[in-house]
C-alpha positions, 0 to 999 in steps of 0.5 A, a space after each residue: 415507103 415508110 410509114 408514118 404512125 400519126 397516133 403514137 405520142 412522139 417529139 412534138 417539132 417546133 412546126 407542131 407546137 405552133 400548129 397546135 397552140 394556132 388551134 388551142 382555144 383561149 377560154 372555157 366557152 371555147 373549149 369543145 368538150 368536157 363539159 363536167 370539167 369545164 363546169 366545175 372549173 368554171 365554178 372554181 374559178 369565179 368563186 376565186 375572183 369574187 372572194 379576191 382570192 387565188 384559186 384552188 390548186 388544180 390536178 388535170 388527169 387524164 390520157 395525153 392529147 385530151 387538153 390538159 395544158 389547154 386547161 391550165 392556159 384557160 386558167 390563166 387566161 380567166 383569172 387574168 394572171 401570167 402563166 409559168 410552165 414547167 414539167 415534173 422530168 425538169 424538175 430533178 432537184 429540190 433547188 430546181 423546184 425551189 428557183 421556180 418557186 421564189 420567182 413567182 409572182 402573186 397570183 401567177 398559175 404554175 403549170 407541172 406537166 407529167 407531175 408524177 415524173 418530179 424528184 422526190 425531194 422536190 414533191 415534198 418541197 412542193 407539199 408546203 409550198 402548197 398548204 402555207 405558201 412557204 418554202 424551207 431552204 438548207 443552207 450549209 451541210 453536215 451538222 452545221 446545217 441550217 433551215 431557212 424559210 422563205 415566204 412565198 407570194 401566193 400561187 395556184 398550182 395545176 398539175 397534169 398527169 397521165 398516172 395519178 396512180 403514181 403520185 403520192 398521196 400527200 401530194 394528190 391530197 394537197 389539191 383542192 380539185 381533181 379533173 379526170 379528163 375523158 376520151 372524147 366521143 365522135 360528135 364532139 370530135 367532130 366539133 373539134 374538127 369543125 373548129 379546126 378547119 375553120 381556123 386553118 381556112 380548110 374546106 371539107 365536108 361533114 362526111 370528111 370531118 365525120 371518118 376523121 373523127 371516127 379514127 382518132 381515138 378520142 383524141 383531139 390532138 390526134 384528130 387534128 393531126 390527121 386533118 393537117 394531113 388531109 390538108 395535105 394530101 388534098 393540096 398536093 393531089 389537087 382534089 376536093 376535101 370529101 370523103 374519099 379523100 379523106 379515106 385515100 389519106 387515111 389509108 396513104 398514113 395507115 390508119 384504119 377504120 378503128 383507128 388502129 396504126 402499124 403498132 396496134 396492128 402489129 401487136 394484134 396480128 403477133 398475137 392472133 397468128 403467132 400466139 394464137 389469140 393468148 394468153 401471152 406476156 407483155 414482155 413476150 409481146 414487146 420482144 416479138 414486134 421489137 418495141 419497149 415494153 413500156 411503150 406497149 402498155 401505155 401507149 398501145 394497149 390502153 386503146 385496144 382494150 378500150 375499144 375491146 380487141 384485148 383483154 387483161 387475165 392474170 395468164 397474160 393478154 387475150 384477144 377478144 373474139 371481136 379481133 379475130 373477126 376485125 382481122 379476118 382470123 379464124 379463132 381458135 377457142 370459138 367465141 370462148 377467150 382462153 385463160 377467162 373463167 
């Protein structure tokens, strides 16, 4: 049988983009969780509509699958104006930036998804369009060029990112609010959950939707991702939506307890027996459980060190003493971490 990994980013089909924008809440009182940010785009917002004005350009930061293009659809749903989306990996040209631009409509929101993934030619068309809400076009080339300016109706700009490290500094300087979106904790998951299965006419029990929300990893796209296979594992097998099924179909896709999937089990089990618990390289790492080192350090890694299975030293990553105890290896180096003063 193969397995089935529910919480690696991976291509979203068509079937899950309308399951997930089903689910999408339209406005901010909606909306479950982030409660800091949702109070000061609230703020934002409003202040925006009594001043008549377009409101403030607006960076969402933060880890995937926490509602950052949730976020930019409630902004234009509450300042009452058309959304055009977009992502920086499409955006390779200054004309590109440029086409999108010009077409806009006065007010209109401007989504960037992965803004940081944006040409560098069209980030610095991007950072006038932002302040005066004018672009300058090159017509012509070599020594006979010449810079056009074109007027642009105005607009509110929100980006997303999971690196606000790599965006420049005039750019990340040139928007008015910056929301650093969390990980959820499980109450608010469960809300989520609640949510969820009420949309989808889906009858499980608090206990059910309480292991769901303790093995998603803060993440609401994930958390609903494993509920649609709850949802499937109770309509093929034909049993209640309890606990133990839930725990049966959690086991059936290889989550564990913590949340952990193949990968994460893989990179921690190379680590506590091949390596004994490290220092090892991210490259030596990536090599031994065949996957891109990339992926390991944005995608596996951030969640075992938030949830302290590893550790970060100069030497290289080390397993904590809660790993070798969570697998059932005997450690080494006692309760000592090697390669941490």
């Amino acid at each position: 049988m193969t397995d089935v990994d529910l919480t690696t980013p991976e291509p979203i089909s068509e079937a899950e983009l309308v399951f997930e924008g089903a689910l999408r809440p339209k406005s901010l009182e909606e909306f479950v969780g982030q409660s800091k940010v949702r109070g000061q785009l609230q703020l934002l917002l409003q202040a925006a509509s009594i001043q008549g004005r377009t409101p403030d350009h607006i960076l969402l930061a933060g880890p995937p699958g926490l509602g950052k293009t949730t976020l930019a659809m409630i902004v234009a749903h509450e300042s009452n104006k058309p959304l055009r989306m977009s992502s920086g990996p499409a955006i390779q040209h200054a004309g590109d930036l440029a086409a999108v631009l010009s077409s806009l409509v006065p007010g209109e929101v401007l989504f960037i998804d992965e803004i940081h993934r944006m040409a560098r030619s069209a980030e610095e068309m991007l950072y006038l369009a932002m302040e005066d809400f004018r672009i300058d076009i090159m017509v012509g080339k070599g020594a006979g060029a010449t810079s056009v300016p074109l007027d642009l109706a105005p607009f509110t700009l929100v980006g997303a990112t999971t690196r606000s490290g790599m965006l420049p500094n005039p750019l990340r300087d040139r928007f008015g609010f910056t929301a650093h979106l969390e990980f959820y904790d499980e109450s608010e998951l469960e809300q989520v959950l609640h949510r969820a299965a009420r949309m989808l006419d889906f009858d499980i029990d608090r206990n059910g939707l309480a292991e769901i929300a303790g093995r998603c990893r803060g993440t609401p796209r994930i958390a609903n991702r494993l509920l649609r296979r709850v949802r499937d594992y109770v309509l093929v097998h034909g049993t209640d939506a309890n606990l133990a099924a839930v725990q049966s179909a959690l086991t059936l896709y290889d989550v564990d307890e913590l949340g952990l999937d193949r990968l994460d089990r893989a990179v921690m089990e190379i680590m506590l027996t091949r390596f004994g618990g490290g220092p090892v390289g991210l490259n030596t790492l990536a090599v031994s459980v065949g996957e891109e080192a990339d992926t390991i350090e944005s995608v596996v890694e951030p969640f075992l060190v938030r949830i302290g299975l590893i550790t970060r030293t100069p030497r290289g990553r080390v397993a904590t003493p809660q790993a070798f105890a969570h697998f059932g290896v005997p450690n080494p180096q006692g309760s000592f971490l090697p390669g941490v003063l």
